[in-house]
C-alpha positions as CSV (number, residue, x, y, z in Angstrom):
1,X,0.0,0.0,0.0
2,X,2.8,2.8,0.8
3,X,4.5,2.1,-2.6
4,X,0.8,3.5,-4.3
5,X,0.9,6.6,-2.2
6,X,4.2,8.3,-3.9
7,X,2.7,7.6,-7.0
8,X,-0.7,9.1,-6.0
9,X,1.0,12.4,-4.8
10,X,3.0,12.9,-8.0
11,X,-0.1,12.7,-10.4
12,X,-2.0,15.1,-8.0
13,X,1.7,17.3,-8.3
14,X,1.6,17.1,-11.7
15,X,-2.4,18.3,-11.9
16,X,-2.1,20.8,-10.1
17,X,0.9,21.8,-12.4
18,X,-1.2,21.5,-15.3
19,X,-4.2,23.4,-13.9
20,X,-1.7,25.8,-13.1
21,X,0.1,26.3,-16.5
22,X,-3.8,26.6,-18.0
23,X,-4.3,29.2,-15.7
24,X,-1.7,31.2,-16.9
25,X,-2.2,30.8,-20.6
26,X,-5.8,31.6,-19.9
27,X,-4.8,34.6,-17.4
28,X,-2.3,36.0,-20.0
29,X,-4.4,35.5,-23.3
30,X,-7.3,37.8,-21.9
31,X,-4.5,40.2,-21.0
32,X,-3.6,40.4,-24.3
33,X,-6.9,40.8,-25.6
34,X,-7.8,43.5,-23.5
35,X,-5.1,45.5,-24.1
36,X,-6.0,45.3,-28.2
37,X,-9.2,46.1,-27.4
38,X,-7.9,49.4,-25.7
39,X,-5.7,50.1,-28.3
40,X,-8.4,49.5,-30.6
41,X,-11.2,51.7,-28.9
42,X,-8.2,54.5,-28.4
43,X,-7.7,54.4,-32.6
44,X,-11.0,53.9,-33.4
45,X,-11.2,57.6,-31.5
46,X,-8.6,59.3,-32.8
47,X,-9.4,57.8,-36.6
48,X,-12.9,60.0,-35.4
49,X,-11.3,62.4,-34.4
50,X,-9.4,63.3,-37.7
51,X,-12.7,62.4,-39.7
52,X,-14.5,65.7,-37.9
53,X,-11.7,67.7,-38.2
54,X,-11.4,66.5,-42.2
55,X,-14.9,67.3,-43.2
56,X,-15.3,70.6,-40.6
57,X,-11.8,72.0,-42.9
58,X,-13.2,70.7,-46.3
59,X,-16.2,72.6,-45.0
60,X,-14.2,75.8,-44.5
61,X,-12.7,75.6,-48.0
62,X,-16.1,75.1,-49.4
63,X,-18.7,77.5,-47.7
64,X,-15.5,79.7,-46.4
65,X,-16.6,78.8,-42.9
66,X,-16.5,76.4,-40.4
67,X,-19.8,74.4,-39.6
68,X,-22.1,75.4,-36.5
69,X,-21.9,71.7,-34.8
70,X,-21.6,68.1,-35.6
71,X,-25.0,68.0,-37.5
72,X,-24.5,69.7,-40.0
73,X,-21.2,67.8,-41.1
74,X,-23.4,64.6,-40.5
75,X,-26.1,66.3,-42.5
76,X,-23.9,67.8,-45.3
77,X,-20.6,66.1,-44.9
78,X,-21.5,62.7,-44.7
79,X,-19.6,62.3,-41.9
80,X,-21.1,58.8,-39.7
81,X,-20.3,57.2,-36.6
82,X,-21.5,55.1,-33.9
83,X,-23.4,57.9,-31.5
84,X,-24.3,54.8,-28.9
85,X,-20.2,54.5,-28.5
86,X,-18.3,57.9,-28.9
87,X,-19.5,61.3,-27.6
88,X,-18.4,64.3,-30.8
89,X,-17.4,67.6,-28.4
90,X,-17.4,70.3,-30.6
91,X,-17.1,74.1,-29.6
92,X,-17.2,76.3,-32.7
93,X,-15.6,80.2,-31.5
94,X,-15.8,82.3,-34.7
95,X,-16.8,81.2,-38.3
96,X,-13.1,81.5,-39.1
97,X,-11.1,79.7,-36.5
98,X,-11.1,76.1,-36.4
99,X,-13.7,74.6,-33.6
100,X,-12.1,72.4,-30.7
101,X,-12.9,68.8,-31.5
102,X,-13.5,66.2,-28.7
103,X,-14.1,62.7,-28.6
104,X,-15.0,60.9,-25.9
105,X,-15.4,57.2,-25.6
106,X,-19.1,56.4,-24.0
């Protein structure tokens, strides 16, 4: 009977080695996918960003001012996003100067 015991403790060892090494995998692979999904959102943002900017300065050089809000680029522009996901900031001083853009991820 003793001689079965040793055996019995190394497979248990060597399970709880396994479950262990899973764990980590596991642990480290939704690390990684979490931290493309920030980079992604964080793109995703700043490709936004540039898009507002874009059609507010094609805007400018077409009507020789800058648009009154987000709207009216959406309206005239074409300009599209996901409104359930991203908040478009965007403060327009004077017809001339360009309007301060912000996105923020909802």
């Amino acid at each position: 009977m003793l001689r079965f015991a040793g055996k019995k403790r190394i497979a248990t060892y060597g399970l709880l080695r396994s479950l262990a090494v899973f764990a980590l995998v596991v642990l480290l692979f939704c690390l990684a996918a979490d931290s493309v999904e920030r980079r992604t959102s964080d793109r995703e943002a700043a490709y936004l960003e540039d898009a507002v900017r874009d059609k507010a300065v094609y805007c400018y050089s077409v009507e020789g001012a800058y648009p009154e809000n987000v709207e009216y680029i959406e309206k005239h522009y074409g300009l599209v996003y996901d409104k359930d996901s991203y908040y478009v900031g965007y403060r327009l001083q004077a017809s001339n100067l360009m309007p301060e853009i912000t996105i923020i991820k909802i």
